[in-house]
C-alpha positions as CSV (number, residue, x, y, z in Angstrom):
1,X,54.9,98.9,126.6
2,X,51.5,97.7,127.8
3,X,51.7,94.0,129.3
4,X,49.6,91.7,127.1
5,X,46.9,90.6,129.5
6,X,43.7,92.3,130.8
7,X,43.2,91.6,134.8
8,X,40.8,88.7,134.6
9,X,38.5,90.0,137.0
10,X,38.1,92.8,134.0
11,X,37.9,90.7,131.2
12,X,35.2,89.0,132.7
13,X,33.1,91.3,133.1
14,X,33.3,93.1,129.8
15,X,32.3,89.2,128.9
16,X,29.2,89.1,130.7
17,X,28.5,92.3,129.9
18,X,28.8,92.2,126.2
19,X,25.4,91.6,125.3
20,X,24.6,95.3,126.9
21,X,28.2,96.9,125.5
22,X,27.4,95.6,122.0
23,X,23.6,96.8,122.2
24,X,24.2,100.5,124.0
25,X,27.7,101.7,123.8
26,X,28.1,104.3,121.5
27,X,31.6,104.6,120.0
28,X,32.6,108.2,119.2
29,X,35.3,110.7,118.0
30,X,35.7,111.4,121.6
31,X,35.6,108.1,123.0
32,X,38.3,106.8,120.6
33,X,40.2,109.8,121.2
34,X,40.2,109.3,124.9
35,X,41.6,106.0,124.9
36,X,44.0,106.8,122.0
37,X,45.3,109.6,124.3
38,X,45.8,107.2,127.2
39,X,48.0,104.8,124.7
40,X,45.0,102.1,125.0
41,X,44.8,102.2,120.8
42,X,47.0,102.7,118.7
43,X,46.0,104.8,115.3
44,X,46.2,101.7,113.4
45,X,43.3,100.2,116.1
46,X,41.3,103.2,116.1
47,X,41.2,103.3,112.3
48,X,39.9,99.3,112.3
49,X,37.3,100.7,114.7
50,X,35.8,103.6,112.5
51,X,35.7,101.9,109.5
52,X,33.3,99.2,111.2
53,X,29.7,100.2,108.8
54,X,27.4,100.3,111.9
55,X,27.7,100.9,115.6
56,X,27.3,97.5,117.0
57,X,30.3,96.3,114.9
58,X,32.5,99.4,116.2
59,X,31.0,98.0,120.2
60,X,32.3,94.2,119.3
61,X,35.7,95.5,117.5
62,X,36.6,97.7,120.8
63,X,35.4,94.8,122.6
64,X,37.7,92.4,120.9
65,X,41.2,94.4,121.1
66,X,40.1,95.8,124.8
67,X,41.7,92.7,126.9
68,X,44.5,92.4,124.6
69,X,45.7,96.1,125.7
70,X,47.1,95.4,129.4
71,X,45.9,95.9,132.6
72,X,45.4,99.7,132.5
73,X,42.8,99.3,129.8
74,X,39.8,98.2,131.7
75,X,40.3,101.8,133.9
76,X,40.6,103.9,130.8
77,X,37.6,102.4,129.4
78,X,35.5,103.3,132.0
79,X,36.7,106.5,132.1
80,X,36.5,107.4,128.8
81,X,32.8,105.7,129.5
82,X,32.3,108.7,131.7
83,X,33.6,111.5,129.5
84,X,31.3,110.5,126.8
85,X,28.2,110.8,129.0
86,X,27.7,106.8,129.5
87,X,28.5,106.8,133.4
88,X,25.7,103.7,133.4
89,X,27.7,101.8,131.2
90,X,30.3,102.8,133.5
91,X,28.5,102.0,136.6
92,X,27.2,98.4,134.7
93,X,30.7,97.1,134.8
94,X,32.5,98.4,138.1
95,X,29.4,97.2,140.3
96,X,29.9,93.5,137.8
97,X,30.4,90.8,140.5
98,X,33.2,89.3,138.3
99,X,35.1,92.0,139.6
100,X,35.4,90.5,143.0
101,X,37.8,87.3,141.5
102,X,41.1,86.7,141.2
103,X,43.6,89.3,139.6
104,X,45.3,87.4,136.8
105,X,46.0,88.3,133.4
106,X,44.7,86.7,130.9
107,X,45.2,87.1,126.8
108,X,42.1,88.2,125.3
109,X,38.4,87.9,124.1
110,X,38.9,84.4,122.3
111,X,38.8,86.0,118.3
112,X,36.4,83.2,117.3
113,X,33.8,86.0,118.8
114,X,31.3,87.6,116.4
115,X,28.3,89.9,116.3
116,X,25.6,88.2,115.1
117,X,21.7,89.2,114.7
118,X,20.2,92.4,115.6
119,X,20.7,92.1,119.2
120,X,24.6,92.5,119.0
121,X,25.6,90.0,121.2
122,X,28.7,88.1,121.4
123,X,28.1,84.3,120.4
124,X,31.0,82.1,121.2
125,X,31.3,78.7,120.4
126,X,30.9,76.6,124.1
127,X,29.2,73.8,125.5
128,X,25.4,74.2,126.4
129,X,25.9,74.2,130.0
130,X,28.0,77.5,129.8
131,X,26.4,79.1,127.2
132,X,23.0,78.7,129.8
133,X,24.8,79.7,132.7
134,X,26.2,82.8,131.3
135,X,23.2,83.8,129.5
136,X,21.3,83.5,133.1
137,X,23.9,86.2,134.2
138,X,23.4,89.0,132.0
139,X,21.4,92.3,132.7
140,X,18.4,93.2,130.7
141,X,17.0,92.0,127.0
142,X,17.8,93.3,123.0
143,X,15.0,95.5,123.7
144,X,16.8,97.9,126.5
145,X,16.9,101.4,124.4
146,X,19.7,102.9,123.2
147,X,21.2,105.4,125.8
148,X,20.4,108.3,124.3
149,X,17.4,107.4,122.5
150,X,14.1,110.0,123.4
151,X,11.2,107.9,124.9
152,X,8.7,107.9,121.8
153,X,7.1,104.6,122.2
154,X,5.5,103.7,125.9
155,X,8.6,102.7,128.6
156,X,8.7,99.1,129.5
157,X,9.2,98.8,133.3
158,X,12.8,98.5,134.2
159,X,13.5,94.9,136.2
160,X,15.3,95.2,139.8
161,X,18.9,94.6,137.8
162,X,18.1,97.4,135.2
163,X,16.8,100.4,137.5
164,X,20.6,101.3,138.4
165,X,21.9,101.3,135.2
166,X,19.4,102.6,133.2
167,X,18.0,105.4,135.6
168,X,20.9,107.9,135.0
169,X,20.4,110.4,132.4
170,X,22.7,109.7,129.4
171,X,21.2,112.4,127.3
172,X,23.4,115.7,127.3
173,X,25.5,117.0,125.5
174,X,29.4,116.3,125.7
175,X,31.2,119.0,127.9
176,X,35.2,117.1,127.8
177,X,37.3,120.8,127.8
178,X,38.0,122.6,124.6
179,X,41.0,121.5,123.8
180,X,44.0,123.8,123.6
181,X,45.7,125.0,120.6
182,X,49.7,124.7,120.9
183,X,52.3,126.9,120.3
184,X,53.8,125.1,117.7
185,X,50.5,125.4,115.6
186,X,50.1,128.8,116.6
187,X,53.4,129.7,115.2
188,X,52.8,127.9,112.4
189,X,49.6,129.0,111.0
190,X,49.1,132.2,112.1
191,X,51.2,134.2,109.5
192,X,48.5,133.1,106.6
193,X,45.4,133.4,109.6
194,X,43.1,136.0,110.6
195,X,44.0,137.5,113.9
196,X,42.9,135.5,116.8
197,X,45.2,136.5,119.6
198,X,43.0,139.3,121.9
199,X,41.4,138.6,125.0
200,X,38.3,138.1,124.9
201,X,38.6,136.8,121.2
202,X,35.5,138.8,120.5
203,X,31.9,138.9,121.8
204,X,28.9,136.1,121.2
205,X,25.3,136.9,121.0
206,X,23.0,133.9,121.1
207,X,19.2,134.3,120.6
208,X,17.2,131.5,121.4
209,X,13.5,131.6,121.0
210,X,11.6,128.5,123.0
211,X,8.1,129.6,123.8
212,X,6.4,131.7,121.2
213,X,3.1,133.2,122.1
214,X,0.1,131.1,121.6
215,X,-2.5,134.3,120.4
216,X,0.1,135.4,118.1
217,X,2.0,132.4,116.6
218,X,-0.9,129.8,117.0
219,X,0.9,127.4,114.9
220,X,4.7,127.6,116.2
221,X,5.0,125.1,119.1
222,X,7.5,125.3,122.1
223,X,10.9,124.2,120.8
224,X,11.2,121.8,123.8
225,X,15.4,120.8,123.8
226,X,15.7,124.5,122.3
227,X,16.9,126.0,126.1
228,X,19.4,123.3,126.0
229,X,21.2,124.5,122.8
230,X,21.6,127.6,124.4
231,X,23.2,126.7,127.5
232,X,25.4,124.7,125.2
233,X,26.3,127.8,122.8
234,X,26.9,129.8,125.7
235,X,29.1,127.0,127.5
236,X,31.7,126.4,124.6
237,X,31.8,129.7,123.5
238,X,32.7,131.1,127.2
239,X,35.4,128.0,127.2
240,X,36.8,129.3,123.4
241,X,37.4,133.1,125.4
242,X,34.1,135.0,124.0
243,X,32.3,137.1,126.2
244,X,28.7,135.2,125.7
245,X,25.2,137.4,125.6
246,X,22.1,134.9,125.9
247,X,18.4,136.3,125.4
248,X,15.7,134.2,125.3
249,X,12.3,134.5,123.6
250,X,12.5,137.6,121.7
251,X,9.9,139.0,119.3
252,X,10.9,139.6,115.6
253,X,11.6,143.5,116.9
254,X,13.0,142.5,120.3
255,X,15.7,140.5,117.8
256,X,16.5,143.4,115.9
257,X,16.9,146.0,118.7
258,X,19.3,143.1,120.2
259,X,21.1,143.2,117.0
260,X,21.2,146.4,116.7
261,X,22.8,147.6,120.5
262,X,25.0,144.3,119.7
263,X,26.9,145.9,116.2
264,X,27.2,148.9,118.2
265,X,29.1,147.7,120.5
266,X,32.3,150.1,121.1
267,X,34.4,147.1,122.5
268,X,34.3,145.3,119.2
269,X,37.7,147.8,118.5
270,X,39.4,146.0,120.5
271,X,38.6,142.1,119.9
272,X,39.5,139.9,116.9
273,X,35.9,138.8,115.7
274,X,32.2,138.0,116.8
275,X,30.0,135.3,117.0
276,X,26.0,135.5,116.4
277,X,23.9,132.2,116.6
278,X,20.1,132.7,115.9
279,X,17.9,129.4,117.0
280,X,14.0,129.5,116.4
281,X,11.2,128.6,114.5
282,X,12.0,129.6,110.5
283,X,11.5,129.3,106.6
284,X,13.9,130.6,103.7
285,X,15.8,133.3,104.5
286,X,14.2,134.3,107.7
287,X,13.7,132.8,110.9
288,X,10.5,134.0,113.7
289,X,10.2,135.8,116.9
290,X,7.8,134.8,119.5
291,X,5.5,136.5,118.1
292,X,5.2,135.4,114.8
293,X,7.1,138.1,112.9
294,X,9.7,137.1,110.6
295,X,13.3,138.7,111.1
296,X,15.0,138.4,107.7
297,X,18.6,136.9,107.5
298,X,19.3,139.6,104.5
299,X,19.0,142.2,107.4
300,X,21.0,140.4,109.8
301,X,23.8,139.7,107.5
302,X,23.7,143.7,105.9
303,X,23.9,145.0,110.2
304,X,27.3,143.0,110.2
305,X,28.1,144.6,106.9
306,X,31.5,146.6,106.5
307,X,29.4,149.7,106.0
308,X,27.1,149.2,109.2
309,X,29.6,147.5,111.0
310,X,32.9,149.6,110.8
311,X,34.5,148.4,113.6
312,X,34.6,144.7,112.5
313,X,36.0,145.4,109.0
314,X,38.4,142.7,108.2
315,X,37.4,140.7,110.9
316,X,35.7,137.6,111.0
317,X,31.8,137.0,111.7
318,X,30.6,133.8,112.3
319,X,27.2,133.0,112.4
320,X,25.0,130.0,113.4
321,X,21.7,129.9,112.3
322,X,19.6,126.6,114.0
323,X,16.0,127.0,112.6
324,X,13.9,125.1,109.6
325,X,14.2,126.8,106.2
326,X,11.1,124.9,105.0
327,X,8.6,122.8,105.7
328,X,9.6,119.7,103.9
329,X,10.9,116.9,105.6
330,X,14.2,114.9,104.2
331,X,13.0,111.4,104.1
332,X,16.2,109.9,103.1
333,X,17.0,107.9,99.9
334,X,18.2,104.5,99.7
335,X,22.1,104.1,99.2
336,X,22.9,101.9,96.8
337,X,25.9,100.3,98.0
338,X,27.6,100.8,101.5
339,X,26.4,99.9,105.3
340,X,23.0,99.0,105.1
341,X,22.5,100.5,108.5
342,X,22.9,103.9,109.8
343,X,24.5,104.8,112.9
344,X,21.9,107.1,114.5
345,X,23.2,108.4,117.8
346,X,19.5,109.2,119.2
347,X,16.3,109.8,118.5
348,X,15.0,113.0,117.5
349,X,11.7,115.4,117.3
350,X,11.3,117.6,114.2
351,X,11.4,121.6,114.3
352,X,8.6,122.5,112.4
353,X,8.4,126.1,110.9
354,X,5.6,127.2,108.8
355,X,6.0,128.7,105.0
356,X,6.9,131.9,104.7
357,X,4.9,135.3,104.4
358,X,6.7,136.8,101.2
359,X,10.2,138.1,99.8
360,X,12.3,140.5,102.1
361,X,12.5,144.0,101.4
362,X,15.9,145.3,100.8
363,X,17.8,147.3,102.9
364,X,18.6,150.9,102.1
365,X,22.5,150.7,102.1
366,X,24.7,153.9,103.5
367,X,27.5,155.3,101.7
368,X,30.8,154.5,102.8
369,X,32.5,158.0,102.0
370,X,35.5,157.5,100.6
371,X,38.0,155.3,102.8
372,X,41.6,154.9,101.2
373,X,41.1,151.2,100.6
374,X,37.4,149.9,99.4
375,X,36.4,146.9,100.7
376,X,33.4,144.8,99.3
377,X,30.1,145.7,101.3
378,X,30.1,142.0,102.5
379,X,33.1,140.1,103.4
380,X,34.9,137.9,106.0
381,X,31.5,136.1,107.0
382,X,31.0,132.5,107.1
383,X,27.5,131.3,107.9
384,X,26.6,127.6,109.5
385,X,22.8,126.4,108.5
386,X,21.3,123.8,110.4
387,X,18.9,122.7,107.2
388,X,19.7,122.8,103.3
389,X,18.1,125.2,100.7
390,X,17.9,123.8,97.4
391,X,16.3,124.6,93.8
392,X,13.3,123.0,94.7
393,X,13.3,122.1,98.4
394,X,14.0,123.9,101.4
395,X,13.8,121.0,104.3
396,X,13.1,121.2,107.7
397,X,15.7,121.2,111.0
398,X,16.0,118.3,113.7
399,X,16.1,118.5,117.4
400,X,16.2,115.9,120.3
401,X,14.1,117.6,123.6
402,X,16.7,115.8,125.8
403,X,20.1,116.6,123.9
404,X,18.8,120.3,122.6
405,X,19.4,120.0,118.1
406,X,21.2,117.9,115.8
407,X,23.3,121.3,114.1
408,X,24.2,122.5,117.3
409,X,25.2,119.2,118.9
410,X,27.8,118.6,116.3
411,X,29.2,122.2,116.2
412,X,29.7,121.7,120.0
413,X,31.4,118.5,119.8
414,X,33.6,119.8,116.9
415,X,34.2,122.8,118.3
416,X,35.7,121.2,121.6
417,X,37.7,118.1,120.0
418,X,39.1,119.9,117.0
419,X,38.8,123.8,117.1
420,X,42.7,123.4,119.1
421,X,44.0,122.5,114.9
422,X,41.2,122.6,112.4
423,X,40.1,126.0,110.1
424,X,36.7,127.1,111.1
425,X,35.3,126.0,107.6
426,X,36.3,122.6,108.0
427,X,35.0,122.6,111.4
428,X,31.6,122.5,109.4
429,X,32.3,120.4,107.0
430,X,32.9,117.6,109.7
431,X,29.6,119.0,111.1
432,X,27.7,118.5,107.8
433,X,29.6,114.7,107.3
434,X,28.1,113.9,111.1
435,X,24.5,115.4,110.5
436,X,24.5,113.5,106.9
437,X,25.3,110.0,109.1
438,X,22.2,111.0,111.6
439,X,19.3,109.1,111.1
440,X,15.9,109.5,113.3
441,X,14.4,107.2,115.1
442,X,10.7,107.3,116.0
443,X,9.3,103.8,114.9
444,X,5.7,104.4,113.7
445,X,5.5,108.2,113.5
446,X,6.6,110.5,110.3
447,X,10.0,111.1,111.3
448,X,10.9,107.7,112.0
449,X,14.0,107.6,109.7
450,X,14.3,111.3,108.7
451,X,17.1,113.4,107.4
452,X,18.8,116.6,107.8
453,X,21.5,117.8,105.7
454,X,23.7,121.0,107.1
455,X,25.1,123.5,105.0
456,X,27.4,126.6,105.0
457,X,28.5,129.2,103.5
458,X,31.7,131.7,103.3
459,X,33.0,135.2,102.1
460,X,36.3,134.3,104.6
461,X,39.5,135.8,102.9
462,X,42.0,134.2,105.2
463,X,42.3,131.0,107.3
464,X,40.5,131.5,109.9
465,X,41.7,129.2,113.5
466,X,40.2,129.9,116.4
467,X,43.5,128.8,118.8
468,X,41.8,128.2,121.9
469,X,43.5,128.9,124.8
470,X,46.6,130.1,123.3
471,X,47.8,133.6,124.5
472,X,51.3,135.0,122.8
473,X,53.3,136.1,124.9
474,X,54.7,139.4,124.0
């Protein structure tokens, strides 16, 4: 049972700190979940949290049920402050010279509190003389950016209370362990499951094209943030027991020899399933290499084919493709009822691709012989896009040069909070609810407010759970 009271050393910082809290903190799956798994929130609390329609309200609604949560829940903040990659929010409210006072406990943020304005500070009703003194005390201004907004517009310079804070690099990706599946769940869900239980699970190949050649592909610029996806891909993929291939900057043959010694590989008898990510410069249906030639998904898709691809009949083949399928850019409509906010994590730079150069030419297909089952040529694939095709529009693919892409942001962080319990499928439908709540933010240039919308799709024939970490024991 957690005491009532927040040290008051503690609660009087997050006071004085609010202003900053309310402005920077961003309040995430992870976040929540860490203080949840520490017994600071209850469900019921981190429910009231979530629902909050923008993230300064989420900030202020933490802030409020924070000193009502004991003594213990000033530590687990800042450590779930760390885990989420905001170690100078962290650092912000340890080094607070409130924390020097008196330990006692005290109930809570007074609730007569509220957000108010676009700064997200928290007004409280008190005399002038306080109100001045405490607003003399706080760090910084409203216009302090967001932590893990990209520097678009020219950087203000930093005043002598700021440079601490604010110096530390807030912008990577979250790298909290994948968490592990239990045996219970195991148990539970493998009977109706594809097989997931060898060691390695399988082997990933991840392509990554950065720097394309200037005389050849004039018009495809470096995918600055692109080497940081891969390094990502490669990380949580390692942690989920694949055996993790990176190249880097391949030309549109280079890709397909890769492929090719990749499908061929003899080990694949022996694992449960593969993993092939593809990020570059692309349009529909195909996506570049560094030199400007176009490697056709149709082909990549028919080398993992049950014909080309005996050994990983019946087994599944994921694939995640991070590259434009257009050149249009989703602008975003007006919603008509909801937030009327968004709750863009950072600010992103556009991967542009250019328009294609004409339909794919089939693939000759080989004859299976005559196996005692037939299977499908196709099957047991499930495909991740990082951009939407449609009827009429095929749209263009985000990417942050500090925190690598949107698409592959999300499958990390979903991947590593939820693969332990969740079907891979739905693992991308969280992905594509996240990327639809992103929102850039580049004030006075063309993607200032921009969209992205993710999309999938699946010939899986069975569930298919990736049980990290779980090993049967025979």
């Amino acid at each position: 049972m957690l005491e009532c009271g927040m040290l008051e050393r503690d609660s009087r910082a997050l006071r004085r700190c609010s202003a900053i809290l309310c402005k920077q903190l961003v309040v995430d799956e992870l976040l929540i979940s860490s203080l949840q798994a520490d017994e600071i929130l209850t469900e019921s609390m981190a429910e009231s949290i979530t629902i909050e329609p923008t993230s300064q309200k989420k900030s202020w609604r933490l802030l409020l049920l924070l000193p009502k949560r004991g003594p213990r829940a000033f530590s687990s903040f800042c450590s779930a402050l760390q885990e989420t990659d905001q170690q100078h929010l962290c650092d912000l409210l340890t080094n607070s010279p409130e924390r020097d006072g008196k330990d006692t406990h005290i109930q809570s943020i007074r609730p007569d509190e509220e957000p108010k304005g676009k700064t997200g500070r928290l007004v409280k009703r008190q005399t002038p003389s306080v109100a001045r003194e405490e607003e003399n005390e706080r760090f910084g201004d409203s216009s302090l950016p967001l932590p893990t907004q990209e520097g678009i517009t020219a950087k203000r310079a930093r005043t002598h209370a700021e440079t601490m804070e604010f110096s530390l690099d807030a912008d990577s990706p979250i790298t909290t362990p994948v968490l592990p599946c239990t045996t219970d769940f195991y148990l539970s869900h493998c009977p109706q499951s594809y097989r997931m239980n060898s060691s390695p699970r399988g082997f990933a190949l991840v392509i990554s094209n950065v720097t394309f050649d200037p005389c050849a592909a004039p018009d495809l610029d470096p995918r600055k943030g692109g080497e940081v996806d891969d390094e990502v891909l490669r990380k949580v993929f390692t942690e989920l027991d694949y055996l993790v291939t990176v190249h880097r900057d391949l030309t549109a043959q280079g890709m397909k020899t890769c492929i090719e010694t990749f499908c061929r590989l003899p080990d694949h008898r022996t694992v449960d399933s593969c993993v092939v990510c593809l990020l570059s410069h692309g349009v529909e249906g195909a996506i570049y290499g560094t030199d400007g030639q176009l490697l056709q998904l149709d082909w990549l898709f028919g080398a993992f084919d049950n014909a080309h691809c005996p050994l990983l009949q019946n087994k599944p083949k994921m694939f995640f493709i991070q590259a434009c399928r257009g050149e249009e850019m989703d602008c975003g409509v007006e919603q008509r009822d909801g937030p009327e906010r968004t709750c863009s994590p950072s600010c992103e730079q556009r991967d542009a691709g250019r328009e294609g150069q004409g339909d794919a030419v089939s693939r000759q297909r080989g004859n299976m012989g005559m196996p005692r089952i037939k299977l499908p040529q196709r099957s047991d694939m499930i495909c991740g896009y990082a951009s939407l095709k449609g009827q009429r529009i095929c749209t263009a693919a985000m990417r942050n040069t500090k925190k690598g892409s949107w698409f592959i942001q999300e499958i990390n962080t979903a991947l590593r909070l939820h693969a332990r319990d969740t079907h891979i499928a739905d693992i991308l439908v969280q992905v594509n609810r996240r990327i639809k709540e992103r929102e850039g933010y580049a004030p006075g240039t063309a993607h200032h407010r921009c969209k992205e919308m993710s999309e999938f799709t699946s010939s899986l024939c069975k569930d298919l759970y990736l049980f990290p970490k779980y090993q049967p024991q025979y």
